[in-house]
C-alpha positions as protocol buffer text, in pm:
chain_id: "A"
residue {
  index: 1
  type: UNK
  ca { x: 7122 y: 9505 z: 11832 }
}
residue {
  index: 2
  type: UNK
  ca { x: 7224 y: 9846 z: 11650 }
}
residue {
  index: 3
  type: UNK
  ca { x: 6978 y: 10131 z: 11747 }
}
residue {
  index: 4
  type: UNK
  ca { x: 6987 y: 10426 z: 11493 }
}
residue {
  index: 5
  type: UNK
  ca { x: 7197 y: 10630 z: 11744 }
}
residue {
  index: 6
  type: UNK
  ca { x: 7494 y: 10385 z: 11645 }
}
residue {
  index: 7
  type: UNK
  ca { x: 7473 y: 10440 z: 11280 }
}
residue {
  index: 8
  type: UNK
  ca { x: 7613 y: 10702 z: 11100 }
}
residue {
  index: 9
  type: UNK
  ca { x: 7577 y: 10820 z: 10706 }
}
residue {
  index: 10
  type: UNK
  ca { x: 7913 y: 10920 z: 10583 }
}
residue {
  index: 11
  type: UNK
  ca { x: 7932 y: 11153 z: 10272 }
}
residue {
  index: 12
  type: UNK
  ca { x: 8241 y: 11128 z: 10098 }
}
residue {
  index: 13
  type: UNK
  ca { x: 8322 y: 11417 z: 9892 }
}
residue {
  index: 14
  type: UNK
  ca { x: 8114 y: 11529 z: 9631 }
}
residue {
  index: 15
  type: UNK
  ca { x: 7841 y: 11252 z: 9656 }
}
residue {
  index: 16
  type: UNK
  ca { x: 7545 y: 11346 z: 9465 }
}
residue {
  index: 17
  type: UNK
  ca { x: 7338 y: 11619 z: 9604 }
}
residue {
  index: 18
  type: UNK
  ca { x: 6972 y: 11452 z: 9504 }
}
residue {
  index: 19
  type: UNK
  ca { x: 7057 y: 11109 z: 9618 }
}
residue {
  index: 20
  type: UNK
  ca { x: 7215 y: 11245 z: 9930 }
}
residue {
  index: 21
  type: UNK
  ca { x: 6893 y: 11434 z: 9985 }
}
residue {
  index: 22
  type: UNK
  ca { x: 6706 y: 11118 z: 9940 }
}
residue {
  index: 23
  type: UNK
  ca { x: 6928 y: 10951 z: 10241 }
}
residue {
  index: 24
  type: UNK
  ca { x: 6909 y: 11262 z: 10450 }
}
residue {
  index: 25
  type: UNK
  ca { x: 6511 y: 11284 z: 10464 }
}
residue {
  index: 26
  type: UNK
  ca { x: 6603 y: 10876 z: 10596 }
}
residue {
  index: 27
  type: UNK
  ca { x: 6809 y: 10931 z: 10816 }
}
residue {
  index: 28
  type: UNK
  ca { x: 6823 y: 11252 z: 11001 }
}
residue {
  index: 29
  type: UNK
  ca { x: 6456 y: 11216 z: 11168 }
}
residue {
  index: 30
  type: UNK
  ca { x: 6544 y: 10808 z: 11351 }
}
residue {
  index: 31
  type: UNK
  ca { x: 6845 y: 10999 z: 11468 }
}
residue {
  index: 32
  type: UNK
  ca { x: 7153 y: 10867 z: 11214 }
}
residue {
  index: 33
  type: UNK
  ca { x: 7442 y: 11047 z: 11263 }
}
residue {
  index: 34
  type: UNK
  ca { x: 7511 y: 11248 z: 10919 }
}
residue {
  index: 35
  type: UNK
  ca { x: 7888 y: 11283 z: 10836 }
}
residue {
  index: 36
  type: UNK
  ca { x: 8071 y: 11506 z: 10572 }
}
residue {
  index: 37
  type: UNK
  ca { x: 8389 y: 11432 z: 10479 }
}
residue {
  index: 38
  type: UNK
  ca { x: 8574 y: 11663 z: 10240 }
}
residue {
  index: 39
  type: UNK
  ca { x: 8908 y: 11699 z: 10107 }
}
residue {
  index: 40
  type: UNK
  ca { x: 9055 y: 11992 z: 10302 }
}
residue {
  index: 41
  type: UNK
  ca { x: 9163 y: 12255 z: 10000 }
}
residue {
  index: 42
  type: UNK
  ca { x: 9421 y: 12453 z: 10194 }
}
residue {
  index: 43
  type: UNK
  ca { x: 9642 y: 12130 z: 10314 }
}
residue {
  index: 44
  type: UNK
  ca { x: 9896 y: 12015 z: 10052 }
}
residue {
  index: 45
  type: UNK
  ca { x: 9979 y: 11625 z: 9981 }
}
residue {
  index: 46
  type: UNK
  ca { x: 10209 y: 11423 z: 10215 }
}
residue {
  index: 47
  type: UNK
  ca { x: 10537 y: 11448 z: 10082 }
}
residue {
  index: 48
  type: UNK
  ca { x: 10557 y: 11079 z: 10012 }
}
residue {
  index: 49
  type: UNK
  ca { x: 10218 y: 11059 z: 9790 }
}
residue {
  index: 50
  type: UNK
  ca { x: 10264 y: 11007 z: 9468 }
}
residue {
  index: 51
  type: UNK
  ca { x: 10202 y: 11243 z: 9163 }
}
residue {
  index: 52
  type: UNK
  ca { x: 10167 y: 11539 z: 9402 }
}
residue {
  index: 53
  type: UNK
  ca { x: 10174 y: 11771 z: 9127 }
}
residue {
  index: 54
  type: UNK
  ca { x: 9846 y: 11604 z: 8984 }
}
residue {
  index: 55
  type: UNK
  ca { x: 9691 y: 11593 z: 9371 }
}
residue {
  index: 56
  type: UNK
  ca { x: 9793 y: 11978 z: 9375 }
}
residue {
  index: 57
  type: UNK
  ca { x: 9632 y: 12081 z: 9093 }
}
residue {
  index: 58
  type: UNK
  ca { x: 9321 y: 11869 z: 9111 }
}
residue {
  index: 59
  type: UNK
  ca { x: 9272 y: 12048 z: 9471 }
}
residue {
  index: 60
  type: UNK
  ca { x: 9339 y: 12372 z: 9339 }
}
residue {
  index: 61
  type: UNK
  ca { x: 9075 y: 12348 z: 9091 }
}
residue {
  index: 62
  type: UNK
  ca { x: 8822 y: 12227 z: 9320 }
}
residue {
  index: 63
  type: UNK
  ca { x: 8931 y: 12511 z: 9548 }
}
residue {
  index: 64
  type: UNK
  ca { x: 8926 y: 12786 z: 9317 }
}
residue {
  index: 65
  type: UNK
  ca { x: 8531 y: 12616 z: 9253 }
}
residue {
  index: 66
  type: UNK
  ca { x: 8435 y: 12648 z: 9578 }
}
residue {
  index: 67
  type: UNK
  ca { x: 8586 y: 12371 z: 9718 }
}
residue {
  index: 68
  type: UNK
  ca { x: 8299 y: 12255 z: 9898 }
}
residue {
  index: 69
  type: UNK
  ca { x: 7979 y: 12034 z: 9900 }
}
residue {
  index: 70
  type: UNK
  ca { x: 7693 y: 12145 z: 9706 }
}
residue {
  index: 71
  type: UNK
  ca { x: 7433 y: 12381 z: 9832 }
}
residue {
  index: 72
  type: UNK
  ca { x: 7154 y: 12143 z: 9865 }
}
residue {
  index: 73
  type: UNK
  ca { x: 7355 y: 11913 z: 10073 }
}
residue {
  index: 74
  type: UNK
  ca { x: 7422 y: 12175 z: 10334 }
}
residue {
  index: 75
  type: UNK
  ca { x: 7059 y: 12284 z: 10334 }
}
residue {
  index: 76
  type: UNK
  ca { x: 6816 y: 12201 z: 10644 }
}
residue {
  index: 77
  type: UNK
  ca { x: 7139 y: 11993 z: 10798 }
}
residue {
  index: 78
  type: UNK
  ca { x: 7114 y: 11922 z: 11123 }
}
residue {
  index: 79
  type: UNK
  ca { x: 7233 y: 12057 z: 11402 }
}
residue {
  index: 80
  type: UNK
  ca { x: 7412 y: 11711 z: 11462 }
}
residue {
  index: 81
  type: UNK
  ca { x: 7572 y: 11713 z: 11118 }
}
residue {
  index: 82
  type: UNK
  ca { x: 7943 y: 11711 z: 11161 }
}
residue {
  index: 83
  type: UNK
  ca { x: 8189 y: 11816 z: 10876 }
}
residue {
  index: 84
  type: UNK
  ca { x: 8574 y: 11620 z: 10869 }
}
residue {
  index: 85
  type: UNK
  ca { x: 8859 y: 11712 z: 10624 }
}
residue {
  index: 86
  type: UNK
  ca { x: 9121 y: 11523 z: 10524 }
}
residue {
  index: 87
  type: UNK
  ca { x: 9464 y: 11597 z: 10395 }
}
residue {
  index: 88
  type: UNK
  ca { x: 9478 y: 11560 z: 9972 }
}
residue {
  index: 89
  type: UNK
  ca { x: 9664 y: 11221 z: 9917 }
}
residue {
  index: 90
  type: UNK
  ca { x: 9486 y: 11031 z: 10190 }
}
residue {
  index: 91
  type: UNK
  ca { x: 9253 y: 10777 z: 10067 }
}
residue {
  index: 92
  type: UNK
  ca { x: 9034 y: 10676 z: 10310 }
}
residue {
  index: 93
  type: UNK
  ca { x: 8785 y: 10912 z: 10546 }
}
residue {
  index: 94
  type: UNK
  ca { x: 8923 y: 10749 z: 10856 }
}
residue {
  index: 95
  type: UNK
  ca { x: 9247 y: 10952 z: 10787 }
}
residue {
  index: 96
  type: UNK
  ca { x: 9036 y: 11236 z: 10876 }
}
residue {
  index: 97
  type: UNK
  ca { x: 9180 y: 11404 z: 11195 }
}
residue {
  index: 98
  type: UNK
  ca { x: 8965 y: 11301 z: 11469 }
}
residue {
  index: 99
  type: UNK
  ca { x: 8679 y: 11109 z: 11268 }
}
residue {
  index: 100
  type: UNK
  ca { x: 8758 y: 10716 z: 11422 }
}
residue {
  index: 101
  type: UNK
  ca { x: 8760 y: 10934 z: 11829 }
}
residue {
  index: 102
  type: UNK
  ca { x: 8378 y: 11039 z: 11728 }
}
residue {
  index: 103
  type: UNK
  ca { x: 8292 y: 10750 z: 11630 }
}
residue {
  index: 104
  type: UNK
  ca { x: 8393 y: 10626 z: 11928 }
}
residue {
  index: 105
  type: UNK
  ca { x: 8302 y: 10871 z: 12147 }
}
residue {
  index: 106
  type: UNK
  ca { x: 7936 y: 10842 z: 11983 }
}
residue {
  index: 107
  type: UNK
  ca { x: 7935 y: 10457 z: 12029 }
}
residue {
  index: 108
  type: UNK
  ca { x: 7892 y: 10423 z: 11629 }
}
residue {
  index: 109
  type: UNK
  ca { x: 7943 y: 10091 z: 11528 }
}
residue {
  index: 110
  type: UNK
  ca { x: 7751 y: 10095 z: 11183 }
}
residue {
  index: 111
  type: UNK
  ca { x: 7905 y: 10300 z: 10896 }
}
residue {
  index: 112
  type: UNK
  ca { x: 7686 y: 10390 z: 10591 }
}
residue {
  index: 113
  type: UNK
  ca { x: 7905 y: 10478 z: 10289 }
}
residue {
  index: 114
  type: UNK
  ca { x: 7822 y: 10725 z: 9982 }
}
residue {
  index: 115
  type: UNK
  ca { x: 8072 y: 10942 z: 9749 }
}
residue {
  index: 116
  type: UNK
  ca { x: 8314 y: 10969 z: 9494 }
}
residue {
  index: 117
  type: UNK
  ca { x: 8522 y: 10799 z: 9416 }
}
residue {
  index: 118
  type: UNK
  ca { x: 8461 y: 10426 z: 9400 }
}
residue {
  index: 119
  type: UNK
  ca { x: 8826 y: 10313 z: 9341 }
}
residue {
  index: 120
  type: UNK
  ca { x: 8979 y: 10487 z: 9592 }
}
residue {
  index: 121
  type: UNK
  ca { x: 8805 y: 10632 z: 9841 }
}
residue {
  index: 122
  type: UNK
  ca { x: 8503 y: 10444 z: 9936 }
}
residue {
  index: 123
  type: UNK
  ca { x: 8707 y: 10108 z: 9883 }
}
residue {
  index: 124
  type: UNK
  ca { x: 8976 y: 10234 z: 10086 }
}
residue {
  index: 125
  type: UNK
  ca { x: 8706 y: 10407 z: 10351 }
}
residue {
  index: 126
  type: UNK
  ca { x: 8551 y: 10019 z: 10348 }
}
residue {
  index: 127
  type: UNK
  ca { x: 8792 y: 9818 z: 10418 }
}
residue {
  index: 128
  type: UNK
  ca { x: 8941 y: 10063 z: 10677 }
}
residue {
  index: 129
  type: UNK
  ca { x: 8633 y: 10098 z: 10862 }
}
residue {
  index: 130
  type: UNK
  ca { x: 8585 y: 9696 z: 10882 }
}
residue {
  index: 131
  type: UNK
  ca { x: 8910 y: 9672 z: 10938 }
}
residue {
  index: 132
  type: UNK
  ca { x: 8848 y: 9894 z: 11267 }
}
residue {
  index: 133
  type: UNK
  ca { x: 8549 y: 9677 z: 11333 }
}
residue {
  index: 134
  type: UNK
  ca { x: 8223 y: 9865 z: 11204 }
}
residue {
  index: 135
  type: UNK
  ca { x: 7946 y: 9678 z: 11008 }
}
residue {
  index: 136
  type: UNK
  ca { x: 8009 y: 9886 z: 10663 }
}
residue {
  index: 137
  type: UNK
  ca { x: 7735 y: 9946 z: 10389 }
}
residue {
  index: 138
  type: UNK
  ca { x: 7784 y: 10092 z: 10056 }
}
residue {
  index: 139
  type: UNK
  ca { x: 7536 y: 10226 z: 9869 }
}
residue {
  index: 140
  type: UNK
  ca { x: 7590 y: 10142 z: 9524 }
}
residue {
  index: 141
  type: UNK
  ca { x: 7439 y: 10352 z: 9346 }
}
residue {
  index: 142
  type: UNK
  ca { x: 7539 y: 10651 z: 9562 }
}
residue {
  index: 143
  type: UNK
  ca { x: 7912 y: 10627 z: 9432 }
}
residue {
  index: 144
  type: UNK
  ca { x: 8072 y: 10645 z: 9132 }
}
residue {
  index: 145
  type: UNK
  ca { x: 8416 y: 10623 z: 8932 }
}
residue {
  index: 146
  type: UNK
  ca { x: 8559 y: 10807 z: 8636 }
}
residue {
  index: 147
  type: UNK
  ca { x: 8737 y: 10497 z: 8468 }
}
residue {
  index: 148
  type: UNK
  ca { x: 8453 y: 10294 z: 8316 }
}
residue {
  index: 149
  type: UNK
  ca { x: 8324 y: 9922 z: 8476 }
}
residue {
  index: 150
  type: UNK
  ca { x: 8553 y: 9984 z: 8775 }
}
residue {
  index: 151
  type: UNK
  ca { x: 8218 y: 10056 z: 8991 }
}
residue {
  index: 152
  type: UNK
  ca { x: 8065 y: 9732 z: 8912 }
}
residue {
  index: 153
  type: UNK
  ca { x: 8379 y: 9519 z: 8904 }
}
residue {
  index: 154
  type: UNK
  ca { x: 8442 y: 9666 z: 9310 }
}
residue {
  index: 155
  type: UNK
  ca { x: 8070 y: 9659 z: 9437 }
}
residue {
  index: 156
  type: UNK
  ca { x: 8065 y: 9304 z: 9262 }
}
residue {
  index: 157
  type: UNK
  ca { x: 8364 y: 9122 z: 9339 }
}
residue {
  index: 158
  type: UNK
  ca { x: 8529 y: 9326 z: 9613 }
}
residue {
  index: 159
  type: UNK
  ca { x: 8309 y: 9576 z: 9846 }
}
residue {
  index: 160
  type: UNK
  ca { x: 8021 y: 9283 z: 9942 }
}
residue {
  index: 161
  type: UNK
  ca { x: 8316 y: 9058 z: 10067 }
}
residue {
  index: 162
  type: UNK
  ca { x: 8382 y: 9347 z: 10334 }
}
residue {
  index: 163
  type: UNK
  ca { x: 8027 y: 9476 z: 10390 }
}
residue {
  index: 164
  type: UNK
  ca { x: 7704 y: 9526 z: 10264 }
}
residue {
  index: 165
  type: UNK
  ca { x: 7598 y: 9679 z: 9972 }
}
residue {
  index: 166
  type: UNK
  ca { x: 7235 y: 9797 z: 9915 }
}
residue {
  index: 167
  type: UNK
  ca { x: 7142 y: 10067 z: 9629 }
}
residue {
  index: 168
  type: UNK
  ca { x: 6927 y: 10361 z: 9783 }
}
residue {
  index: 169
  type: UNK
  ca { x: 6609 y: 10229 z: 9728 }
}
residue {
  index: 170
  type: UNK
  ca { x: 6697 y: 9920 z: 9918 }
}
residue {
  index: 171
  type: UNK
  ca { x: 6807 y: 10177 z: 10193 }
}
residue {
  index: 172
  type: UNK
  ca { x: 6505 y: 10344 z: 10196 }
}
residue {
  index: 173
  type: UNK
  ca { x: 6277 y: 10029 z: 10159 }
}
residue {
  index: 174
  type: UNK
  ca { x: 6430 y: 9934 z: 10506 }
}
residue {
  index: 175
  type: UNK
  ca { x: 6328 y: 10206 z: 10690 }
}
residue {
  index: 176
  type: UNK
  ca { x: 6007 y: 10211 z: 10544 }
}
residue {
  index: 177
  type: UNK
  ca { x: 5943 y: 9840 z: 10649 }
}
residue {
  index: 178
  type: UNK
  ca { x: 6008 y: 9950 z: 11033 }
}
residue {
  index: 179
  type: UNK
  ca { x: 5795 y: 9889 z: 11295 }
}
């Protein structure tokens, strides 16, 4: 049986700051491990990703800004809250130097998944992280994608055939129905 200690929420990038709010109030007081994962601005691509030149300037304009998670997501974090970065390029969160040993190290075997963006890096971050052996759930409507209907065609047809997937309300509605 998974105890709240072996859950983690993982933000992906810039998830949005109201829902993430939402999942915070959740999850911080049963003692859910809150994750941030960001894009670290001052590494470059690998030199074997493709379009670097794209990757390079889409980091440079989210460096120049700021670069980094929204105000109200850093807010009244707790002290547990841990922040990864990952080199530009890398798809998934697990790339993330060190994330999969404090995981580990924390006995987390549940992964809670919300962030930008749909096609690549929460699909990739799923079927990493099931890969690896972690129950996985994605909450729908805490990611998105820029290229129209690829959201629903992934949470649809892909993401619930390596996970669960459960909109925030459907999150919340669990906790509330604990005993």
């Amino acid at each position: 049986m998974l105890t709240p200690a072996m859950i983690a929420l993982i933000l992906i990038e810039n998830v949005s700051a109201s829902l993430a709010t939402k999942l915070y109030a959740r999850s911080r007081p049963r003692g859910i491990q809150v994750i941030h994962c960001l894009v670290d601005t001052n590494a470059i691509p690998p030199p074997t990703c493709k379009d670097t030149d794209r990757l390079v300037s889409v980091v440079g304009a989210r460096k120049s800004s700021g670069g980094e998670e929204p105000a109200e997501l850093l807010e009244g974090g707790g002290d547990d809250d841990v922040t990864f970065t990952k080199r530009p390029g890398y798809a998934s969160a697990l790339k993330s130097p060190s994330l999969n040993d404090f995981l580990q190290t924390k006995d987390i075997k549940s992964l809670i998944l919300t962030g930008l963006s749909m096609s690549v890096c929460v699909l990739r971050i799923t079927i990493t992280a099931s890969d690896e052996k972690y129950v996985v759930t994605v909450i729908s409507d805490g990611c998105a994608d820029p290229a129209e209907g690829v959201h629903d065609i992934i949470v649809g047809k892909v993401l619930n055939n390596r996970g669960y997937v459960a909109t925030a309300a459907e999150f919340q509605e669990g906790f509330a129905n604990e005993k």
